[in-house]
N, C-alpha and C positions, 0 to 999 in steps of 0.2 A: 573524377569529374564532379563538381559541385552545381548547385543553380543558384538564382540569388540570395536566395535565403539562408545558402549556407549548406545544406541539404549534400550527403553524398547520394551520388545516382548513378545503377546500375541498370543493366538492360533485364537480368532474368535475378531470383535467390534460389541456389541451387534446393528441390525438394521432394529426392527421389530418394526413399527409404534404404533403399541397397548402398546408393553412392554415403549416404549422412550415416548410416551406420558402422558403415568400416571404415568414414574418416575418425566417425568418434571413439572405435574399440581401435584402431590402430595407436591415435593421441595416449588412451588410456594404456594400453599396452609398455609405451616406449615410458613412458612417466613411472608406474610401477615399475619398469625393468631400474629405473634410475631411482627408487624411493626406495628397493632392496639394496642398492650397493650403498646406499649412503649409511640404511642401517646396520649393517657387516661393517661398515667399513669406522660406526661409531660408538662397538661393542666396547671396546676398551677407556674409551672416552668419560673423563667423571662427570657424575652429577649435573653440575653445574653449565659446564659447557656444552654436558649431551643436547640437556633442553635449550639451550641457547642455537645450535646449527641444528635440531629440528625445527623450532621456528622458521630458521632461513632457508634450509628445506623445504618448507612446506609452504610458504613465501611462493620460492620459484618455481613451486611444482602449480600454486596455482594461478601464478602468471602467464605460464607455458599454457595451462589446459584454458585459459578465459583468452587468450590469443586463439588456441587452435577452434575453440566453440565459438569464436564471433566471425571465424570465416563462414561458416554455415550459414548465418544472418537469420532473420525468421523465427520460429517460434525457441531455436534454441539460446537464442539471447534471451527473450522474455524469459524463460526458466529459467538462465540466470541472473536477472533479475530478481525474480521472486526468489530466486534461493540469497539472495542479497539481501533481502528486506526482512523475510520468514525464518531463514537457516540456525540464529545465531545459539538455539539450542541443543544444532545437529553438526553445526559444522566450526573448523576450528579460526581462531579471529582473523588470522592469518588468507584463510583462506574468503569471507564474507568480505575483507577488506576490499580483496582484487576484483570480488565480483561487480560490487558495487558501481567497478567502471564499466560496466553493463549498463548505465543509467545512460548514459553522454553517448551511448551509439546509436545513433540514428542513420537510414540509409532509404532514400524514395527512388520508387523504381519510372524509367523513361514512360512519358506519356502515351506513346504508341500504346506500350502494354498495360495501361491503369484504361485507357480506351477501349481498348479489345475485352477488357475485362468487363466495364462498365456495359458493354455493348451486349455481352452475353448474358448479364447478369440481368438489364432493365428489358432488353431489346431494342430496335433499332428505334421503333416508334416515342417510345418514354425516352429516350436519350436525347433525341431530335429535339422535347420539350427543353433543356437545359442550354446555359452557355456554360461552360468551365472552365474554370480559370486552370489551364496547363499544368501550373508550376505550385504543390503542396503547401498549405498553410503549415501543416504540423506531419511530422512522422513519427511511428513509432517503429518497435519492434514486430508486431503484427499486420502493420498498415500504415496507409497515408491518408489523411484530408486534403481535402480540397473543396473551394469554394465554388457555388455556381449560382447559375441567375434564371430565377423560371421565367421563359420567354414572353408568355401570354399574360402576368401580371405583376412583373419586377420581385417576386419576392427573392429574398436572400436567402440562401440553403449553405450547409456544409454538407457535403458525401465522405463520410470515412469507408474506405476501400480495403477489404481486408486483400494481403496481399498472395496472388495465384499456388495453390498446394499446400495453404498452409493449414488447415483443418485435417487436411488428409497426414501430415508429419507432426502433430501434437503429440501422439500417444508414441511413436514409434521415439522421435526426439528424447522424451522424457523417460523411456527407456534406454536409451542410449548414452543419456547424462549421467543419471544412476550410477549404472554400469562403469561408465568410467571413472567417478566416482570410489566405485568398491574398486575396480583395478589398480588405482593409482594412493590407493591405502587413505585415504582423509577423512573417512567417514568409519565409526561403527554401524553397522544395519539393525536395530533393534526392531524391536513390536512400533515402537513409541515412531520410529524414524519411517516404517511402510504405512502406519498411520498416516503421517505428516503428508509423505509421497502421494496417498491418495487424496488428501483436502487438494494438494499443489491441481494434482489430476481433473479435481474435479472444476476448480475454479478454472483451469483453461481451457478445460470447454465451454462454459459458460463466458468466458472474454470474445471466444471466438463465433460464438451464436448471436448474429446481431439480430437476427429478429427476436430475444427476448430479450436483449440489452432496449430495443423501442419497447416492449412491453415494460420496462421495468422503468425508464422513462415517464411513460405516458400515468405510471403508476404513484411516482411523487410527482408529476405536475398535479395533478386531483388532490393529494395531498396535501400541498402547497398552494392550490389556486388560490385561497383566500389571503395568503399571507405576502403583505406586499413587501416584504422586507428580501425575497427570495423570486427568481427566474428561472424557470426552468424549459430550456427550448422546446418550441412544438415538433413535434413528429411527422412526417409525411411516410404516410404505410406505402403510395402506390410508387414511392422509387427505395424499399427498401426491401432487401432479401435477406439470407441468412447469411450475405458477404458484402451488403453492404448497407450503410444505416445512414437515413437521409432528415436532419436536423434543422428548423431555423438556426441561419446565422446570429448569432448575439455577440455585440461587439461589448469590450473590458478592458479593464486592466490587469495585471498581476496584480497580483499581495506583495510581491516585492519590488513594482516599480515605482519609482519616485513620485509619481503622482497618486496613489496611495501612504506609502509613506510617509509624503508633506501634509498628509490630510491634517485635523488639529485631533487634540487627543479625544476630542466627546466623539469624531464623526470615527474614529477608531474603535473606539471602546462600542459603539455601536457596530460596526460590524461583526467585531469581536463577540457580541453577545449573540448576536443572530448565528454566527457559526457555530455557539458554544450548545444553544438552544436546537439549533442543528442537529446534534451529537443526541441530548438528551432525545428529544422524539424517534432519533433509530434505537436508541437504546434500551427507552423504556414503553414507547408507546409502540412501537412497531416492531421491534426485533430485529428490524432489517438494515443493516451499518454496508454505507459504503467504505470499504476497508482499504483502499487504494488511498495514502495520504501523500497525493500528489500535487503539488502546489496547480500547479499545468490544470485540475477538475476545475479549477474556479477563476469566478473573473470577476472583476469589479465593475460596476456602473456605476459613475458619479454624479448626483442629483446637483443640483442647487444649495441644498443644505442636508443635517444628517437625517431627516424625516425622508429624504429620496433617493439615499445611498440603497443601491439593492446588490447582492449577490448573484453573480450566474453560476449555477449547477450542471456543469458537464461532465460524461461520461460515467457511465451507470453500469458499465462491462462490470466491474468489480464488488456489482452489490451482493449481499450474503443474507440469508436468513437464518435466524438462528434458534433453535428448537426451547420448548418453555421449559427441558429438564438444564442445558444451560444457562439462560438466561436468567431465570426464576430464583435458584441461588446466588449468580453472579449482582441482582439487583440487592440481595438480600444480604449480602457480604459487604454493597455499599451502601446503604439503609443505614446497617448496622455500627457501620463510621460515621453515618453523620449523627446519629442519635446516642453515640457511645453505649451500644448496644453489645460489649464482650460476645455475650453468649452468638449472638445471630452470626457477627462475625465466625467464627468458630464453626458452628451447624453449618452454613454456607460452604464454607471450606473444606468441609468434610467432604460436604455432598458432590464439589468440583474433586474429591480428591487430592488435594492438595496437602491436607494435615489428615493426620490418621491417629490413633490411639495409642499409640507405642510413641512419640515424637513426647520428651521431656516438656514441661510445664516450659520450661522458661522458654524455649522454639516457639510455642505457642504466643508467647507474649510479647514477641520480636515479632512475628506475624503480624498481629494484632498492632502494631505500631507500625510496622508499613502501609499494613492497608488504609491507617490512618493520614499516611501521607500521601498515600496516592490520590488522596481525593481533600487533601490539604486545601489546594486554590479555593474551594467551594463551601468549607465547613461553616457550619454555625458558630459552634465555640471556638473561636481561636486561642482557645488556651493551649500552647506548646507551639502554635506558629510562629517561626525565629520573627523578630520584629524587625527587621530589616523587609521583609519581602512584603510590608503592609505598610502605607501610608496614612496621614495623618487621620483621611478619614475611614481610614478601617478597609479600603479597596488592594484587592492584591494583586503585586507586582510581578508577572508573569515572566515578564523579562528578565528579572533581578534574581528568580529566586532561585535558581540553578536547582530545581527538584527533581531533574530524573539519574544526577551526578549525587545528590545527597540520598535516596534511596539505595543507586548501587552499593556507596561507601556505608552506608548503615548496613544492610544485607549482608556484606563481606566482614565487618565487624562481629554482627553477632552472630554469623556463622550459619546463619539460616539457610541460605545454598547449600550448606553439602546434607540438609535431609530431604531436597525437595526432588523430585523425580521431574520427569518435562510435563508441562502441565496439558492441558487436551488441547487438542489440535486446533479445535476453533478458539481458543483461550489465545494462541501463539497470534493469529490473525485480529482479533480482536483487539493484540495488547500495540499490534501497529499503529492500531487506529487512536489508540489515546495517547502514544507517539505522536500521531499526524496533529490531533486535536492541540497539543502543548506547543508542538513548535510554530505551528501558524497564530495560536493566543501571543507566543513571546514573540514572534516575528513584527507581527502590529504593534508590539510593546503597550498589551490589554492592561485595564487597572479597574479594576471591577469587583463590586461586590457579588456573588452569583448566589448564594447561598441560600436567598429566598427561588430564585429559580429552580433550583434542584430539587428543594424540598416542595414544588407542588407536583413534581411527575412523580419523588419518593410516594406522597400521600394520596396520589392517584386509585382510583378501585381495582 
């Protein structure tokens, strides 16, 4: 059953630790019993073709298991999700591919029950104040929105509704993904990999706490009050609990709908710069990155002209702090690319880890020329910037330059993958986010100079 929006809708999401635990070691069970006969069965098999029907193997084994984890619905989709987004150091491509269709499932549950819920969570009295709109603006995997209308003064609100049992199966769930995981052979478990499992761990509970998701909220609205290029909804404490987080409505557009898109290229390249300037402030002034690069966080308002284009800032579940012994090199490893700083480079890298003293000169110097490209859009000297991705007047072409495809192909050429270990855990989360930051710059089809931007938060105290 759908509602207008499209929305599938169920009456309950199963989330009783005994029932989701033996569907997910049964799934894992039958898969391993079927990933041992394939290997028996492809002892004799050369080379060539072995790895070939392990691929399709491993294909179908995790089509099977992302079928049997999305009947569960609820918090064990979001982990696959995030293991979609985060994985790709821990798991094989084959299998992050399938996950990925974890994105596209959404599922809101009947309004009786989002009431019942609403009703236990405000009580009867606080509820009374609202009208609600039945039928969910948005859904995810932890919950639904919906819109409502405060009676006694018209204001507009969203209520995102986490949805019933789900905090109580976060820990048990993410245990039982694991698990099936190691049953069904796809995974090594290393130090590096129950690391990871714990960041996973730790960020869903914090997705699923919404009274700190309004704290953290209410924490770049302050931040942002003065900056008119940026919205950040108001808060209402007295209809929000730790299940549900009650928001002004702020109406938008996508990034990818047509009326952002037709905009002309100045009022682009302005939003573009406001999101990029975005990035820098969690990055170097505050440590604090929203790492969720989901197009769905933001929304567009359209002024009159590009002086009233503003940005809306939603959904804060995903914000991360990040401690001064990472951050502190990670700033200082980009410093050290924009100023053609070898050595800082280098010490940085140490300090994450990343290069060590036994790692050949020339590893070192392939390093050193990625990180240079990684922060390519932004440099000062565009000496070695292919000149295609720069226009006449020196602005870069974000759309054109196809730089997270010329990084992998450089990496693989000079072989700097096979010394690098998996980098730290918040390093994996972090590197989504300058993911997220790329594809939304090329998605607007940015053309900008930033280069003096960056270098005032580099030269910051």
């Amino acid at each position: 059953m759908k509602d207008r929006h499209g929305n599938h809708v169920v009456s309950r999401i199963k989330t009783g630790s005994i029932e989701r635990r033996l569907h997910l070691a049964s799934a894992g069970l039958f898969a391993g019993g079927r990933m041992a006969s394939h290997m028996a069965a492809n002892l004799l098999t050369g080379k060539e073709k072995k790895q070939e029907r392990r691929k399709q193997a491993m294909s179908r084994q995790a089509t099977f298991l992302v079928a049997e984890m999305g009947k569960l619905k609820g918090s064990v989709v979001k982990i696959g999700q995030m293991m979609a987004l985060y994985g790709e150091h821990f798991l094989p491509d084959e299998v992050t591919d399938v996950l990925h269709t974890f994105e596209h499932q959404t599922t809101a549950l009947k309004w009786p029950v989002i009431r019942r819920t609403l009703r236990e969570q405000l009580g009867a009295e606080r509820l009374a104040e609202l009208r609600i709109d039945r039928v969910p603006i948005g859904t995810a995997s932890l919950g639904q929105v919906h819109r409502a209308v405060r009676i006694r003064d018209g204001k507009e609100l969203c209520l995102k509704i986490q949805y019933p049992g789900v905090s109580e199966a976060v820990d048990s769930d993410l245990n039982g993904v694991t698990q099936l995981l190691r049953l069904t052979r796809l995974i090594k478990v290393t130090g590096a990999f129950e690391d990871w499992l714990k960041e996973i761990r730790r960020m869903l509970h914090r997705e699923i706490d919404y009274i700190l998701e309004a704290e953290t909220t209410r924490r770049f609205a302050e931040r942002l009050a003065d900056d008119p290029r940026f919205v950040v909804p108001e808060v209402f404490p007295e209809y929000c609990t730790k299940t549900v987080l009650a928001v002004g409505y702020e109406p938008g557009y996508g990034i990818t709908s047509n009326e952002v898109q037709q905009l002309s290229q100045e009022r682009r390249n302005s939003i573009s710069s406001g999101l990029l300037d975005l990035f820098f402030k969690e990055m170097f002034s505050w440590h604090e990155i929203q790492t969720d690069p989901n197009f769905g966080n933001y929304r567009i308002q359209l002024g009159d002209d590009v002086e009233r284009d503003r940005i809306v800032l939603l959904d804060f579940g995903a914000v991360n702090s990040y401690p001064p012994g990472i951050m502190n090199p990670i700033n200082q490893v980009i410093a050290g690319s924009w100023y053609g700083e070898r050595d800082a480079i280098i010490n940085g890298s140490v300090e994450l880890e990343f290069l060590n003293e036994q790692m050949p000169e020339s590893i070192r110097d392939a390093f050193v020329t990625l990180c240079n490209m990684m922060i390519e859009p932004v440099l000062g000297n565009r000496e070695g910037v292919p000149e295609h991705v720069l226009d006449e007047h020196g602005c870069y072409l974000w759309k054109e330059s196809d730089l997270p495809g010329r990084i992998a192909r450089k990496a693989t050429k000079s072989a700097v993958s096979r010394y690098f270990k998996v980098p730290p855990k918040e390093f994996i989360f972090l590197n989504r986010k300058l993911m997220g930051v790329y594809t939304f710059m090329s998605v607007l089809d940015a053309r900008l100079d930033s280069s003096e931007m960056i270098r005032g938060y580099l030269d910051q105290p």
